[in-house]
C-alpha positions, 0 to 999 in steps of 0.5 A, spaced: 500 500 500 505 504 502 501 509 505 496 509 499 489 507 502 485 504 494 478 505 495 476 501 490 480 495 493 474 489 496 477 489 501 478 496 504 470 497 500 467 492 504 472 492 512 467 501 509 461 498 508 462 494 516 465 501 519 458 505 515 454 499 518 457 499 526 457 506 526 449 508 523 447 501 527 447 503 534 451 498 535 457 502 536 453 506 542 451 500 546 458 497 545 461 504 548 455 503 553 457 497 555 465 499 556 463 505 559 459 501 564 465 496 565 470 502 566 465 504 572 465 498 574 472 498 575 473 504 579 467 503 584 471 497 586 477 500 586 475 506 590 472 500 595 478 496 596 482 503 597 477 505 602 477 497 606 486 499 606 484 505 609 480 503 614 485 498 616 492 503 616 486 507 621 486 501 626 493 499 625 494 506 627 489 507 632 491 500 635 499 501 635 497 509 638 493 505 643 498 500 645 504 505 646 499 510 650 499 504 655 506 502 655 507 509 658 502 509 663 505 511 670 501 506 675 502 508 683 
């Protein structure tokens, strides 16, 4: 081809006719749809599983703080 698109190739008149079709179909709309929901998907189950870390780091903090304030408790 070098870098020459023929247009009255079969082949390339034939991949148009599809793309024309996929396009005008709506069938690129669902399938951007369906991508979009998947991609949404993704990101509500990271944001879920780093909120789960987060809460861990807190308690681990909160509990290592806890342990070191009574470590250093003066008892009479």
């Amino acid at each position: 081809m070098n870098g020459v698109i023929d247009p009255t190739d079969s082949y390339i008149e034939q991949l148009q006719k599809y793309l024309d079709y996929y396009v005008d179909s709506g069938e690129r709309n669902y399938d951007m749809d369906k991508y979009q929901a998947i991609l949404d998907e993704t990101a509500r189950k990271a944001a879920e599983k780093a909120a789960r870390e987060a809460r861990k780091e807190a308690t681990k903090n909160t509990i290592i703080s806890y342990i070191s304030t009574e470590n250093n408790k003066v008892t009479v």
